[in-house]
C-alpha positions in Angstrom: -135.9 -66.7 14.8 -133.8 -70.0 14.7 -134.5 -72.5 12.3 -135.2 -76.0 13.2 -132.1 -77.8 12.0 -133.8 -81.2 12.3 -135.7 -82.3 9.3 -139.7 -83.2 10.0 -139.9 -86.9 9.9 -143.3 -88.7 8.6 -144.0 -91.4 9.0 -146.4 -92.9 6.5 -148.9 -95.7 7.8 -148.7 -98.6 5.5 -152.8 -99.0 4.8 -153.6 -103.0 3.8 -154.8 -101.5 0.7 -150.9 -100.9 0.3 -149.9 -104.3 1.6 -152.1 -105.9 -0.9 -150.8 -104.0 -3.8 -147.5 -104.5 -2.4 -148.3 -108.4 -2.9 -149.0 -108.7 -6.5 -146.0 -106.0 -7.4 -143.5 -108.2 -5.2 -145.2 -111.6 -7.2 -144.5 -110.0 -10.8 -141.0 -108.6 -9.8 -140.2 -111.7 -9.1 -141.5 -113.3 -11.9 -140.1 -110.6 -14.2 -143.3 -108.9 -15.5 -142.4 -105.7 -14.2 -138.9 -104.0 -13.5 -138.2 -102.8 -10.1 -138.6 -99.3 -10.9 -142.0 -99.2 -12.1 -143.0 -101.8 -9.6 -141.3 -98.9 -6.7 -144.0 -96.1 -9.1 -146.7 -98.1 -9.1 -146.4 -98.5 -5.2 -145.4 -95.1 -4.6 -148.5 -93.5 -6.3 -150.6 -95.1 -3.4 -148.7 -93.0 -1.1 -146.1 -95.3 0.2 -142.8 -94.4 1.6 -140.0 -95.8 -1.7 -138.0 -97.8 0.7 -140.8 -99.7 2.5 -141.6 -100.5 -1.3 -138.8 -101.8 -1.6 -138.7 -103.7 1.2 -142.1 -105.2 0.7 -141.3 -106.0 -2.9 -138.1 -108.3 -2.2 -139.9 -109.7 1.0 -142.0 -111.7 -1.3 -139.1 -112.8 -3.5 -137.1 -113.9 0.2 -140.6 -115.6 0.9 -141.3 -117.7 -2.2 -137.8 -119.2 -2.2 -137.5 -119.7 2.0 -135.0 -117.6 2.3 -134.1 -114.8 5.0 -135.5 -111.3 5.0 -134.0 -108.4 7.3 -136.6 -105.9 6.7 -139.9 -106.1 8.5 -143.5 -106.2 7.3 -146.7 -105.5 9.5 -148.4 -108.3 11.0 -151.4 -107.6 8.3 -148.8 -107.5 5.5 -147.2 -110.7 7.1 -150.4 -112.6 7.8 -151.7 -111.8 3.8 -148.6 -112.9 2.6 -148.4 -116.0 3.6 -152.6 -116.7 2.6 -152.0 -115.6 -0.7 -148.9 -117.4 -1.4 -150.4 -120.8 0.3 -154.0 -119.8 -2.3 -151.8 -119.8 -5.2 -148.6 -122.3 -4.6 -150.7 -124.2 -2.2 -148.2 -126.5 0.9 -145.1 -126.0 -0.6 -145.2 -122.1 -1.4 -146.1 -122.1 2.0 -143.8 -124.4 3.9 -141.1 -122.3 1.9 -142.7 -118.6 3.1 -142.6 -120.0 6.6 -138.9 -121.5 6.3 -138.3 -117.9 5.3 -140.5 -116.4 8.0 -138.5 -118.8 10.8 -135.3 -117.4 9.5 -136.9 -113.6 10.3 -137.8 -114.3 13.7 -134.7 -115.6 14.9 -133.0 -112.8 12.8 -135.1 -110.1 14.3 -134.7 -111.6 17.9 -130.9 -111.7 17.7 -130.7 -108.1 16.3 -133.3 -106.3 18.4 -133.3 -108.5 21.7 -136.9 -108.4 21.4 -139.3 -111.1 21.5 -142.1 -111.1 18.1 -144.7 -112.7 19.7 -147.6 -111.5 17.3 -145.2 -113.0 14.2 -144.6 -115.9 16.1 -148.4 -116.4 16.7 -149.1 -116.2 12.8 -146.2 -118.5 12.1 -147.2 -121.2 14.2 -151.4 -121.0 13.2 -150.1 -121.1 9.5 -147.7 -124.4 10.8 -150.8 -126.0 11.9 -151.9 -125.9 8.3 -148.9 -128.1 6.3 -148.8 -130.5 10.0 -152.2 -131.1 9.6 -151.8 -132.4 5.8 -149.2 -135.3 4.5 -146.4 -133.9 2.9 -144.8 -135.0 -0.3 -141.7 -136.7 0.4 -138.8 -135.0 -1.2 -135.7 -136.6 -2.4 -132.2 -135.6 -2.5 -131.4 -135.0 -6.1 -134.9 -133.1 -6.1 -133.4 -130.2 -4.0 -132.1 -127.1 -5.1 -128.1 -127.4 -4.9 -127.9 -123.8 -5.4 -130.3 -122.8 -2.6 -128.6 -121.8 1.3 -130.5 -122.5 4.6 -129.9 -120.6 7.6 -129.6 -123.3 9.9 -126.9 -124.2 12.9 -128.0 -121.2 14.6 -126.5 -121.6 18.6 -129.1 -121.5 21.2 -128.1 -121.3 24.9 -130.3 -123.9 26.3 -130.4 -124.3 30.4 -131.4 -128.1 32.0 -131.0 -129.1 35.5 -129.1 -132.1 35.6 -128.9 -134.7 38.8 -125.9 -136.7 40.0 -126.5 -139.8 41.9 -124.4 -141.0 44.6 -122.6 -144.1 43.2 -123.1 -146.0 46.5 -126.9 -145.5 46.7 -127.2 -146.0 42.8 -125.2 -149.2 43.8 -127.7 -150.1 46.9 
């Protein structure tokens, strides 16, 4: 009898009990109340995978400060990240989660080739939000120095263009 040389893979479904948990370990990692370790235990006891613990737990650090994360979330995990984060840091937690979450969707779209249309559907209902109220005008020397935006990305961008004949412009 030959042994199967290939490893069984599982794949563990991330519940949204798991996503939720995820949430408030990724909040105190970030604000130093718990190490990483024990934030990874605590996650892993509920049965998920260590690296998508990971994952989820510096996701909300890359979120709070708009910055850019390379490692996906589910559309639940996604969606409730962004509603908690606007419930307790209100327009500009968000406006900064969805600086962050722009910066994933071209990233991911680059990478994979693929289009994300359910992310970009949640991005754009949770744009609604911060277009629909005034925001609070922020001057230069009130911006981080130390903080780096992904921006300047190059876009190939297709227009028709019409020449006119010189003589009949003229006429």
């Amino acid at each position: 009898m030959v042994e199967n040389l290939f490893p069984k893979i599982i794949m563990e479904k991330i519940t949204n009990e798991m996503v939720e948990k995820t949430f408030e370990v990724g909040r105190d990692f970030y604000n130093t109340k718990i190490s990483l370790k024990d934030g990874i235990k605590v996650l892993t006891e509920i049965g998920m995978n260590k690296n998508s613990a990971v994952n989820y737990i510096y996701n909300y650090s890359n979120l709070i400060q708009g910055k850019l994360f390379t490692r996906t979330t589910n559309i639940y995990g996604t969606e409730y990240s962004l509603q908690k984060i606007y419930e307790e840091n209100g327009l500009d937690g968000l406006q900064s989660a969805l600086l962050s979450l722009s910066q994933h969707i071209d990233y991911y779209e680059e990478k994979s080739g693929s289009s994300v249309k359910q992310r970009k559907e949640v991005y754009n209902r949770y744009l609604e939000l911060i277009n629909q109220k005034p925001i609070k005008t922020i001057y230069p020397d009130e911006v981080e120095s130390d903080i780096k935006y992904s921006e300047g990305k190059t876009k190939k961008v297709l227009i028709n263009s019409y020449e006119r004949n010189p003589i009949a412009r003229k006429k």
